[in-house]
N, C-alpha and C positions, 0 to 999 in steps of 0.2 A: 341630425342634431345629436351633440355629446353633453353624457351628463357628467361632467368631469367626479365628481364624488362615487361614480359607479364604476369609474377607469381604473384597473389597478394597479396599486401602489408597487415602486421596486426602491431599492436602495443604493446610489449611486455611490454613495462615499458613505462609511460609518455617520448618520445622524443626516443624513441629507436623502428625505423621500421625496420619488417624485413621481409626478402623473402624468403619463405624453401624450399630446393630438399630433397626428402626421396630418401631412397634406403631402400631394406628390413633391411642391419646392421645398417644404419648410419644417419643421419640426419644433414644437411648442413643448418645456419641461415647466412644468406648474410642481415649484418645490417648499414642500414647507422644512424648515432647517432648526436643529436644536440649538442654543446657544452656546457657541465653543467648539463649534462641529469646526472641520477642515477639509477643504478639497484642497489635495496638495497639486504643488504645480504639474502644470500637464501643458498639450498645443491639440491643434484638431484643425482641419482643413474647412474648419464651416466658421464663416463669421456668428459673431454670436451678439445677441444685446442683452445685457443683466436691467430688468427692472428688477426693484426694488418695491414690494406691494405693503409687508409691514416690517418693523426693525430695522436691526443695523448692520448693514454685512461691510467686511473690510476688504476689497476686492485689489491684487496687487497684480499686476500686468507690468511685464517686461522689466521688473525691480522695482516698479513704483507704486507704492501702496495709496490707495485711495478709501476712503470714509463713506458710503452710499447710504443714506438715512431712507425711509420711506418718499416714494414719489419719485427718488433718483433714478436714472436709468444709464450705461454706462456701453458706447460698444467696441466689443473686442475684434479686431478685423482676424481672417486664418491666417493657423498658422503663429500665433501669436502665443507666448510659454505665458501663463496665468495662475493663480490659485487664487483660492477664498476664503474668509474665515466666517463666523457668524458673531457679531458681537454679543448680541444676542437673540431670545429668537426671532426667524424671519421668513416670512412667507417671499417669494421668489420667482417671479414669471421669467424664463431664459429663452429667446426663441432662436432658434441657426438656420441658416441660409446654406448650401442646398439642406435638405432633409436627412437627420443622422439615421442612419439604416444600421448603426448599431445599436439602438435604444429599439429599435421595433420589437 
């Protein structure tokens, strides 16, 4: 068992902290996000699914920008050029498929 609040924090993007569970397939980021924060665009070989747990992130994949409220979840197949915004703040479960071995 994990006690996510006891896992430590890193900083992936200026204003975007997050807390990881691996499992050998899969990789879990539990992000809480400042409002106005930016992950700028990027691509990655793991699909990925953006839930949205509290707030509003503004999530743009492949030029198309999208609006995720709370509850929304969104996913990004690899490979795929994406970025993020926060509209305001927002707590963020991201899970990738295989396991990112660079957040270990």
């Amino acid at each position: 068992m994990l006690n996510r609040s006891t896992l430590p924090v890193r900083e992936i993007f200026p204003g975007y902290r997050a807390r990881f569970v691996h499992s050998e397939r899969m990789t879990e980021s539990w992000l809480d996000i400042d409002a106005g924060a930016f992950a700028p665009e990027h691509q990655h070989p793991h699909e990925q699914t953006v839930n949205v747990l509290s707030g509003t992130l503004e999530l743009t994949v492949e030029g198309t920008t999208h609006v995720l409220p709370a509850g929304a979840s969104f996913v990004i197949p690899p490979d795929v050029r994406h970025a993020a915004r926060a509209v305001t703040d927002c707590t963020v479960l991201d899970v990738f498929a295989p396991a990112r071995d660079d957040f270990r």
